[in-house]
C-alpha positions as CSV (number, residue, x, y, z in Angstrom):
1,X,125.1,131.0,152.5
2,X,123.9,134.5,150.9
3,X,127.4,136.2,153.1
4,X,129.7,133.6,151.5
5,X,128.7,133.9,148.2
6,X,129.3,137.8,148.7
7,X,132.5,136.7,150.0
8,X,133.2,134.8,146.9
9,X,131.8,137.3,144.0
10,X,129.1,134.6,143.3
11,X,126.6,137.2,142.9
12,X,124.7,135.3,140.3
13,X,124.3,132.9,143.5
14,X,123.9,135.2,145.3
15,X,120.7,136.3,143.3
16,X,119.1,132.9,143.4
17,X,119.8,133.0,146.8
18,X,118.1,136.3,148.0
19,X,115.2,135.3,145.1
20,X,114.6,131.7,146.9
21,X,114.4,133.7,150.3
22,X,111.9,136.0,148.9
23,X,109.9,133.2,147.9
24,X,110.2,131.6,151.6
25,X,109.7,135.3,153.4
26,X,108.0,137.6,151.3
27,X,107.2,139.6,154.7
28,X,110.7,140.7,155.1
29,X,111.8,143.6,154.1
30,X,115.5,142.2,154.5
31,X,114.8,140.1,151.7
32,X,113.9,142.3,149.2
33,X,116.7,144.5,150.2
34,X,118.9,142.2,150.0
35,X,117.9,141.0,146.4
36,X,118.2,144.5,145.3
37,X,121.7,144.7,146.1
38,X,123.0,141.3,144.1
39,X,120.9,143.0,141.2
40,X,122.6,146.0,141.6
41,X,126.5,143.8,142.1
42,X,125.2,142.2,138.8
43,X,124.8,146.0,136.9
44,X,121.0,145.5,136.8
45,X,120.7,148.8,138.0
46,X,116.6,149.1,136.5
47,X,115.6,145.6,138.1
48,X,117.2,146.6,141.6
49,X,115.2,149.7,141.2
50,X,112.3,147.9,140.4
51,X,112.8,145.7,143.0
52,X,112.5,147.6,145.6
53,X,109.7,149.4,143.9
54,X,107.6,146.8,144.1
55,X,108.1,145.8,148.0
56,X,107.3,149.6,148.5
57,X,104.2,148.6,147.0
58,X,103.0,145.6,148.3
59,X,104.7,146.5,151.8
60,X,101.1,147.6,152.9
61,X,99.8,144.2,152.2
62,X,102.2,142.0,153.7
63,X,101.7,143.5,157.0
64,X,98.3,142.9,156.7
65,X,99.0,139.2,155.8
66,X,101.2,138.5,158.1
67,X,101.4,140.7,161.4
């Protein structure tokens, strides 16, 4: 879904998308990532930065919670 709305320039979509999946999988580093980068298509340069700021964060703890 997250590829097609790439494909389509819906990166508002495409936000929701990678925000609901982040929600689902907070573990994955893909995830985050990948919410990151529609922030950053959408010119939310600070959030994307922020973003991935705060998975470097609690990266530590999601390993411990799920191995």
């Amino acid at each position: 879904m997250s590829m097609l709305q790439i494909y389509l320039r819906d990166f508002e979509g495409y936000k929701n998308t990678t925000a609901e999946l982040i929600r689902l999988r907070p573990q994955q580093s893909a995830c985050w990532i990948s919410h990151a980068i529609s922030l950053h298509f959408l010119k939310d340069y600070t959030a994307a930065v922020q973003t991935v700021e705060h998975y470097d964060r609690l990266e530590p703890v999601c390993l411990k919670t799920y191995p």
